[in-house]
C-alpha positions in Angstrom: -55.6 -28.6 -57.9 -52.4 -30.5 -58.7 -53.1 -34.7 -59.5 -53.3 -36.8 -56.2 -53.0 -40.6 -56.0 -54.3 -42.3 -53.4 -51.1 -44.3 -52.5 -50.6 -44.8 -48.7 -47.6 -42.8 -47.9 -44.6 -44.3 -45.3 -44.7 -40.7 -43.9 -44.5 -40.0 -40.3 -44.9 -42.2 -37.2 -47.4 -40.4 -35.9 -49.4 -41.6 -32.9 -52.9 -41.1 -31.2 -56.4 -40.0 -31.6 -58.0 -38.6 -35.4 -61.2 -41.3 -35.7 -60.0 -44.9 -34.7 -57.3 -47.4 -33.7 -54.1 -48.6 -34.5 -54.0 -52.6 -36.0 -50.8 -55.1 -36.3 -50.8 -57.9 -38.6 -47.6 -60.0 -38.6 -46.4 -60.1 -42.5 -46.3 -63.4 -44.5 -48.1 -64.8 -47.3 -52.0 -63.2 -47.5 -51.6 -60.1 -45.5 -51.2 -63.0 -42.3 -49.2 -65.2 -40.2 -51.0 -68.8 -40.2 -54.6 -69.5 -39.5 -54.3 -69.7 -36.3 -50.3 -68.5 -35.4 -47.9 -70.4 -37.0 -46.6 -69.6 -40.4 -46.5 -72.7 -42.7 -50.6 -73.0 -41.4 -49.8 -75.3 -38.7 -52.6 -75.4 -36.0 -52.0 -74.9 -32.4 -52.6 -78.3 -31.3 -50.5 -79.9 -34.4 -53.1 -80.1 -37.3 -53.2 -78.4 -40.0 -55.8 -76.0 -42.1 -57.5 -77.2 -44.9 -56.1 -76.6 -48.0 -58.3 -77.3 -50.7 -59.9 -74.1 -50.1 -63.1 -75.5 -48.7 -64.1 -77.1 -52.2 -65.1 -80.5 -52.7 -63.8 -82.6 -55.5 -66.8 -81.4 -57.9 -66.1 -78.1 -57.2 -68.7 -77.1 -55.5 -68.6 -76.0 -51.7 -67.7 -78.9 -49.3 -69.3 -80.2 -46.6 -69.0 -78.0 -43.0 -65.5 -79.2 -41.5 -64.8 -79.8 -37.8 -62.2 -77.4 -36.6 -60.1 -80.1 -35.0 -59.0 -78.7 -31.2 -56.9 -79.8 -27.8 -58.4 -77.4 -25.3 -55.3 -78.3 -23.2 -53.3 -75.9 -25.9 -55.8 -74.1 -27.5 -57.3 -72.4 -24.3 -56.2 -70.2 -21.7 -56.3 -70.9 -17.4 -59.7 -72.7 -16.4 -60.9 -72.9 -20.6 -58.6 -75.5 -20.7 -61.5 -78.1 -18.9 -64.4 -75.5 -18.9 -66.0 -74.4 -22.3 -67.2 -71.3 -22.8 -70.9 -70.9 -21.7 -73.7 -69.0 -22.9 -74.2 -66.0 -21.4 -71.0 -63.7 -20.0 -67.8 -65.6 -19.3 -65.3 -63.6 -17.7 -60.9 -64.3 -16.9 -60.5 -65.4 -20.1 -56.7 -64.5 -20.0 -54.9 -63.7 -22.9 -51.6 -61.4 -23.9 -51.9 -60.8 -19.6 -55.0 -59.3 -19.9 -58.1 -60.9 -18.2 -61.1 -60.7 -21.2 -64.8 -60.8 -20.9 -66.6 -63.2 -24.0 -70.2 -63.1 -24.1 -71.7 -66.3 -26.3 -74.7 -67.4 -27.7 -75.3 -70.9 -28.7 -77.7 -71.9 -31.4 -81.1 -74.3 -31.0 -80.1 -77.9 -30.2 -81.7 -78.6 -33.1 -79.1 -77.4 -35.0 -76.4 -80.2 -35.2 -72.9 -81.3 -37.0 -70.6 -78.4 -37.2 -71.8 -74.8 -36.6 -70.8 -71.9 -38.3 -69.0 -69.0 -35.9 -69.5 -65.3 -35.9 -67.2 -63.0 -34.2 -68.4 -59.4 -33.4 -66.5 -56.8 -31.9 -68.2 -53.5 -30.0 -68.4 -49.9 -30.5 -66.9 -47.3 -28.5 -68.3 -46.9 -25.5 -70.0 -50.2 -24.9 -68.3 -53.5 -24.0 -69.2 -56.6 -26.0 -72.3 -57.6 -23.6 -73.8 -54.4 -24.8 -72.9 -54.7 -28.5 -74.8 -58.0 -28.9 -77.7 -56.3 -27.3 -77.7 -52.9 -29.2 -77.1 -55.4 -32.7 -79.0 -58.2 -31.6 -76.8 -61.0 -32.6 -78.8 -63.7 -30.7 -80.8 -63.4 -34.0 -77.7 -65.0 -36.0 -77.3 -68.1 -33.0 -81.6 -68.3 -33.7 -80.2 -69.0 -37.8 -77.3 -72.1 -36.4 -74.4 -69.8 -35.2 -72.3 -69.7 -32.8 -71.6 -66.1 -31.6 -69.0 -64.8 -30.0 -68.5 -61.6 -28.6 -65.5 -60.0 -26.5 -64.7 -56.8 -24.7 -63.2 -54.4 -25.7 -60.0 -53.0 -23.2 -58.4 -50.0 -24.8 -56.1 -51.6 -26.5 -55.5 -48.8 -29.3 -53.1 -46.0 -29.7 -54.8 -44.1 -32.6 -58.8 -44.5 -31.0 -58.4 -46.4 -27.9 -61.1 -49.0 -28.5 -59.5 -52.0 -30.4 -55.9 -52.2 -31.4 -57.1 -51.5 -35.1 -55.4 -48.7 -37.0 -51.6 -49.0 -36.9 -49.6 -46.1 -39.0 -47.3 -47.0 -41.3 -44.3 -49.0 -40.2 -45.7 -50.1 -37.7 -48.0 -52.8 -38.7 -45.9 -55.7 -37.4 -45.8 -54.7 -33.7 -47.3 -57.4 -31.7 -51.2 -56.9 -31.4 -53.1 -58.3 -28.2 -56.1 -57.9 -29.6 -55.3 -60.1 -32.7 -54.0 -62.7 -30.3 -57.3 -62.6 -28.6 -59.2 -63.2 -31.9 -56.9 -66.5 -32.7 -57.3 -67.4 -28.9 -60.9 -67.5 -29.3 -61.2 -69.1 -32.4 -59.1 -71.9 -31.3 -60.4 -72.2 -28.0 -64.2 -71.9 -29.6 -63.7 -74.6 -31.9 -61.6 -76.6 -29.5 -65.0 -77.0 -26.9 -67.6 -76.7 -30.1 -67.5 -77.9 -33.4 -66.9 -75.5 -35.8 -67.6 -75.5 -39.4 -63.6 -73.9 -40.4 -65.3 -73.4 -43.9 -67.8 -70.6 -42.4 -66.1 -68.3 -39.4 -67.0 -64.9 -40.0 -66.2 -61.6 -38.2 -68.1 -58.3 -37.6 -68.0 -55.2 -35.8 -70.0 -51.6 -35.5 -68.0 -48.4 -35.5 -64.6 -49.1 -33.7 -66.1 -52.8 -33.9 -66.1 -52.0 -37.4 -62.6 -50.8 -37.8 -61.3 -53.8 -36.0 -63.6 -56.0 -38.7 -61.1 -54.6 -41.1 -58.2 -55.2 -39.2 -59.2 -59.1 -38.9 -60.1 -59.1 -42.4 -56.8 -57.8 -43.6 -54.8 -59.7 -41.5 -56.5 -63.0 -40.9 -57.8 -63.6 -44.8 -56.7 -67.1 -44.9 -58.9 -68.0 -41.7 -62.8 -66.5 -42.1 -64.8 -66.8 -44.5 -65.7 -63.5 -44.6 -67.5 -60.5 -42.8 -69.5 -57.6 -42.1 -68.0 -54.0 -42.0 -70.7 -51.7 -40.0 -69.7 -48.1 -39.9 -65.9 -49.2 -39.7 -62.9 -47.0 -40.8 -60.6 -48.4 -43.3 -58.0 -45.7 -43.3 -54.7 -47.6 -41.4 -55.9 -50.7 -40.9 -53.6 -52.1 -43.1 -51.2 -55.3 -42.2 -48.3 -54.4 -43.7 -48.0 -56.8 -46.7 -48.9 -56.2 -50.4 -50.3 -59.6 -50.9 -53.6 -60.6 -52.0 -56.2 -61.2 -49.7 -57.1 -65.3 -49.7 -61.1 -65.7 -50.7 -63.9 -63.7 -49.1 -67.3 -62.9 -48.4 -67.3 -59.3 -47.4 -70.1 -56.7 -46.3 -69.1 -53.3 -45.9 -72.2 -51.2 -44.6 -73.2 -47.9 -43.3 -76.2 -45.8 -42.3 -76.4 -43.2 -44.4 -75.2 -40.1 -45.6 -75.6 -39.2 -42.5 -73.7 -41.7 -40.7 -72.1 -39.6 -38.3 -70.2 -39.6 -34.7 -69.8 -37.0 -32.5 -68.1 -37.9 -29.1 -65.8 -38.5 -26.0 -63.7 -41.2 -26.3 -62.7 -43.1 -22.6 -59.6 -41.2 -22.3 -61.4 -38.2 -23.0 -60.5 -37.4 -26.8 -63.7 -35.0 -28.1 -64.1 -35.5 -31.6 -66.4 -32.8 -32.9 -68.1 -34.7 -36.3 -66.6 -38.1 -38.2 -68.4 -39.1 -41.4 -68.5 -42.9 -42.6 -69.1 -42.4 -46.0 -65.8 -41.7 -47.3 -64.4 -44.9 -45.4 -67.2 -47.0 -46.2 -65.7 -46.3 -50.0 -62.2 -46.7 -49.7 -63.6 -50.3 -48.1 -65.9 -51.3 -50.6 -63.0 -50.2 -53.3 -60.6 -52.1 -51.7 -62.3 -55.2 -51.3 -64.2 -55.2 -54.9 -60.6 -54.8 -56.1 -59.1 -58.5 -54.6 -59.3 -60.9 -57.0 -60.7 -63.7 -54.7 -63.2 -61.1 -52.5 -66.9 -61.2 -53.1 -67.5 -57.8 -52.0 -70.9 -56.1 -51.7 -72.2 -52.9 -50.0 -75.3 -52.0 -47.7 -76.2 -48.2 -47.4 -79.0 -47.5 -44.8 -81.7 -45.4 -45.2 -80.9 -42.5 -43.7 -80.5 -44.1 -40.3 -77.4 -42.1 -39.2 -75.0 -44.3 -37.1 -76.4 -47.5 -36.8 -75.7 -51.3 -37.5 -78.4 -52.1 -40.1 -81.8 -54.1 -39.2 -80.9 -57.1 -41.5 -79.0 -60.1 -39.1 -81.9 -62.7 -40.9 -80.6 -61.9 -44.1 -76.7 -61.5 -43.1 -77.0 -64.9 -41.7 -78.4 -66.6 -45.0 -75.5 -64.5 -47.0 -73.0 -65.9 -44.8 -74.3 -69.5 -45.0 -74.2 -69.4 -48.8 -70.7 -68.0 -49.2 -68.5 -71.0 -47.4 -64.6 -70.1 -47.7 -63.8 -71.5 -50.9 -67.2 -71.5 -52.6 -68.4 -70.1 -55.9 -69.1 -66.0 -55.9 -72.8 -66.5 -56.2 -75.0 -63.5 -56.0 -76.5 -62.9 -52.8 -80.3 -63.0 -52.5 -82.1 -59.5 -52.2 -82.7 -57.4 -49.3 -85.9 -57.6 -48.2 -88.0 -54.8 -49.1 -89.1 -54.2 -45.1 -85.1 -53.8 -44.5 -84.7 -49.7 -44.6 -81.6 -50.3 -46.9 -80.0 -50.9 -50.2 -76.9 -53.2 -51.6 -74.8 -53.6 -54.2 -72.4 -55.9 -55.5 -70.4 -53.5 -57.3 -68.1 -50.9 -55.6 -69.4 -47.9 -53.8 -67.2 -45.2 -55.2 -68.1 -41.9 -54.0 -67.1 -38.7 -55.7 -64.5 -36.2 -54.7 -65.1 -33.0 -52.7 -65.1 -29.8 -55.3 -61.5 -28.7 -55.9 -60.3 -25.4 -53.9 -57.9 -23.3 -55.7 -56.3 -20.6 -53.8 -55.5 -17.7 -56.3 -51.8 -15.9 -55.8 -50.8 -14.3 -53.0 -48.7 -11.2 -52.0 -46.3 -12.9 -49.6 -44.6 -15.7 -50.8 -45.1 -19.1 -50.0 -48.9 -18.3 -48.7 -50.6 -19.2 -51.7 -48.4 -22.8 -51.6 -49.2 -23.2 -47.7 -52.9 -22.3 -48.1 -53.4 -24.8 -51.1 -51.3 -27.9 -49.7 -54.0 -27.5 -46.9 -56.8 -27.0 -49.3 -55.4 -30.5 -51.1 -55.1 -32.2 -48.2 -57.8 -31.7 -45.9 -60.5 -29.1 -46.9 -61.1 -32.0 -50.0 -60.4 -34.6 -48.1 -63.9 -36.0 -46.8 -62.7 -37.8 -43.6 -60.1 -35.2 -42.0 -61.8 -32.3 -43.2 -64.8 -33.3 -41.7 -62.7 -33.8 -38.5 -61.2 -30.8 -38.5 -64.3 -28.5 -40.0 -63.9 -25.8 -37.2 -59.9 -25.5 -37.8 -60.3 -25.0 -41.7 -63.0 -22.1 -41.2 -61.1 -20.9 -38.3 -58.3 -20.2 -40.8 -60.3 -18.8 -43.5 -61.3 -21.7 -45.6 -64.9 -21.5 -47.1 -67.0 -23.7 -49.3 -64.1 -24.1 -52.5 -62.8 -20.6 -51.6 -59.6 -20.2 -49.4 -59.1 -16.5 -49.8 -59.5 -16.1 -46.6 -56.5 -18.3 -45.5 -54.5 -16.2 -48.0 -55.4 -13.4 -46.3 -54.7 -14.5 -42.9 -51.1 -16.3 -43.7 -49.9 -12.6 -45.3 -51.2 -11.3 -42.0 -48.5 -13.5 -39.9 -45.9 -10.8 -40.9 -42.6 -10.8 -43.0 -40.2 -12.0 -40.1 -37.4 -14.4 -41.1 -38.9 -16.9 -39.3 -42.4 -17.0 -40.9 -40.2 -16.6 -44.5 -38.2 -19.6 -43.6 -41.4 -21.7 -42.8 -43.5 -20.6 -45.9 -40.2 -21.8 -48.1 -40.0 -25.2 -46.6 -43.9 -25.3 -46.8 -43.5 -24.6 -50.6 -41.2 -27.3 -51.1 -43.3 -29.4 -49.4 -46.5 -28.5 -51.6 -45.0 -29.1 -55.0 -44.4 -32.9 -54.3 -47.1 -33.2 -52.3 -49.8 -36.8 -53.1 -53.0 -35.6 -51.3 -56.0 -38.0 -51.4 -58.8 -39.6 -49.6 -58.6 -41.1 -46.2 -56.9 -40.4 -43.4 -53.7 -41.4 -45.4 -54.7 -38.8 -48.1 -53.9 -36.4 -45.1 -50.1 -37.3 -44.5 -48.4 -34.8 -46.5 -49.8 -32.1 -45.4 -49.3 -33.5 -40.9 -45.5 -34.1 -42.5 -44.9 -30.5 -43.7 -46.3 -29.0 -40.5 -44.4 -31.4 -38.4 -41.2 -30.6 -40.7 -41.4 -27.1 -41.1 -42.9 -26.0 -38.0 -39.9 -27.7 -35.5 -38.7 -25.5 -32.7 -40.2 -22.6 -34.7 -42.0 -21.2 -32.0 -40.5 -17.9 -33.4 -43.0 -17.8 -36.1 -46.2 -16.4 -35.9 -47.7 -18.2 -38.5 -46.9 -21.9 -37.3 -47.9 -20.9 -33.7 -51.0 -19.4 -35.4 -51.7 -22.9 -37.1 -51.2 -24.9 -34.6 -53.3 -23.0 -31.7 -56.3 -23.8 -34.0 -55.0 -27.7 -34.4 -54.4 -27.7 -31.0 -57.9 -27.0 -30.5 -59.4 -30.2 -31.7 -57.9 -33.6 -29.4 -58.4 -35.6 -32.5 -56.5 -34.2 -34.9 -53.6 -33.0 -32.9 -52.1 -36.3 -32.1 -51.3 -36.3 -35.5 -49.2 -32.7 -35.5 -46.9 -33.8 -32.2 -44.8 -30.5 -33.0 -47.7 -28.4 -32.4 -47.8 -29.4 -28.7 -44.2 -28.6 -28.6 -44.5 -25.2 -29.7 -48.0 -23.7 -29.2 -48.9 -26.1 -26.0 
């Protein structure tokens, strides 16, 4: 198996459906724009973010600060003289599109600036039906304010959230990102926030969104909580260094699973959150100024964990800006385990295919085997296609023996070259990024060669799965 970095790859512009949703961030300095839109941090209604980084003069974390707001700019239609209520508010208008915001409001005994949590839904649910399924009234019953909006399809990669963006196109305007700063500034412009302690958390495509805000909107939360979220392209574009944070990046288990129908009818045979729940924690442990820990669940397949009491008192204790003190234990009646460290989990057992009596088979059969029978995230997605074409366990003689089957034509000699080419500078890793070179070679070498039988081969079987062939557009072109 040749060396593989895990660099993200400018490859193709490839759009639709493998396990999640596309995500913008406009580039500037920490991955964002401003706190809340403009970039030198100037505040929708004229004030300006903090920037002492939420630390008082001894150091130690400051005092909760009012998120200073005029409603008149910060909100949209009747939010301007009507606050968001507890319960389901609905026409909350933003980027043209009419949003439903469920709240809950903590215990008037609670006073002086709240903290805010932010929580986006799942697929399949709207944001009424998240807060339910997570309980999230428990974090208003611990001081916060919660706010939770719907979903509206918004993606192009898994039409949930606009979350997972491929490369290049990062910068794209984002409606769903402009509902997040909407709601922030319209939140703290009826309420008094605590600016020091806004968090942000999401379950599956929720969870993949989480990352998206994270990324993109460092400077603004405090932190957040990653449950069951993918990682892979939710990138803002920029290379600089996420601004300081408190994040949580969870899963059920190994057996964290989803199986599905997306809304616009995308089947997605088996997704596994492990792998991405990695490539989170690694990323996040990695940023010098991120407090990153993990949560794995007990077993408890695809589910937001039991542990909102504890989450709350984590988040209260890591204000934006504060010291990276450890965060008390899980309480043994919590079916889970953290960590502060980084989850890294190992690699997939390499799959060498041996030589080959046509040529270019034993390169074609291996840049597959590098790129998405080891790869924990695709090749999970796409478990039928790789048996289908003779991959087994760490053996891929059967693949061998099906691409020599094709036939010597010119055509099939001509593709198996280019495929060679492609395979000897080929950077296979994890994610769905880890993927690219090998959806690049088949797009490449496969165009307008419905004259050979072994790309029409391949891509009947890719053809077969709705998420993974948005990612192989020349396959609907020549095996539709």
């Amino acid at each position: 198996m040749k060396p593989r970095a895990a660099a993200r790859l400018a490859l193709v512009a490839v759009a639709g459906a493998l396990s999640l949703t596309l995500a913008c961030s406009c580039s500037g300095t920490n991955d964002v724009i401003g706190p809340l839109g403009e970039p030198d941090g100037t505040l929708p209604d004229g004030g300006r973010a903090r920037d002492d980084g939420g630390l008082g003069a001894d150091g130690a974390p400051a005092r909760p600060e009012p998120f200073p707001r005029d409603p008149a700019v910060a909100c949209p239609g009747a939010y301007k003289t009507t606050k968001l209520a507890a319960g389901l508010n609905e026409r909350f208008t933003v980027a043209g599109q009419d949003r439903e915001v469920t709240v809950f409001l903590p215990p008037p005994s609670f006073t002086g600036p709240r903290p805010l949590f932010v929580g986006f839904n799942g697929t399949s649910e709207n944001g009424q039906r998240f807060a339910t399924r997570a309980k999230l009234a428990e974090l208003a019953a611990k001081g916060f304010v919660v706010v939770v909006p719907s979903s509206v399809g918004n993606g192009s990669i898994w039409p949930i959230w606009d979350a997972m963006r491929t490369p290049g196109t990062e910068s794209a305007p984002n409606k769903d990102l402009e509902l997040f700063d909407t709601l922030l500034a319209c939140t703290a412009a009826h309420y008094e926030i605590d600016e020091t302690r806004v968090f942000v958390g999401g379950h599956s495509a929720g969870g993949i969104f989480t990352n998206t805000v994270l990324r993109a909107r460092s400077n603004v939360v405090a932190g957040g909580v990653v449950g069951s979220g993918v990682f892979s392209l939710t990138s803002s574009g920029s290379s600089a260094p996420l601004d300081d944070m408190f994040v949580v990046v969870t899963w059920g288990g190994d057996n964290d699973t989803y199986r599905g129908t997306t809304p616009n009818g995308v089947n997605v045979p088996e997704f596994n959150f492990v792998e991405q729940a990695s490539l989170a924690s690694q990323h996040y442990e990695a940023q010098a100024k991120v407090q990153q820990m993990y949560c794995k669940g007990n077993e408890l397949g695809h589910a937001w964990l039991p542990f909102n009491g504890w989450l709350a008192d984590a988040f209260l204790a890591h204000p934006k800006g504060g010291p990276k003190t450890p965060a008390a234990p899980l309480p043994p009646s919590i079916p889970a385990s953290c960590s502060e460290s980084a989850f890294v989990q190992p690699p997939l057992p390499p799959v060498s295919c041996g030589a080959s009596t046509t040529a270019g088979c034993q390169a074609a059969c291996q840049l597959m085997a590098d790129c998405v029978a080891e790869n924990r995230t695709v090749g999970t997605v796409m478990k039928g296609q790789l048996a289908a074409f003779g991959f087994s366990g760490t053996s891929c003689g059967g693949c061998l023996t099906r691409c020599q089957g094709s036939g010597p034509s010119a055509a099939n000699t001509q593709v198996l070259s280019c495929l060679q080419q492609a395979q000897a500078t080929a950077q296979c890793g994890p994610g769905i990024e880890g993927s690219f070179p090998f959806m690049q070679a088949v797009d490449t070498c496969c165009k307008n060669r419905s004259d050979s039988t072994f790309c029409v081969s391949l891509c009947k079987e890719i053809n077969g799965n709705g998420a993974a062939s948005t990612f192989f557009p020349v396959c609907k072109q020549i095996a539709p």
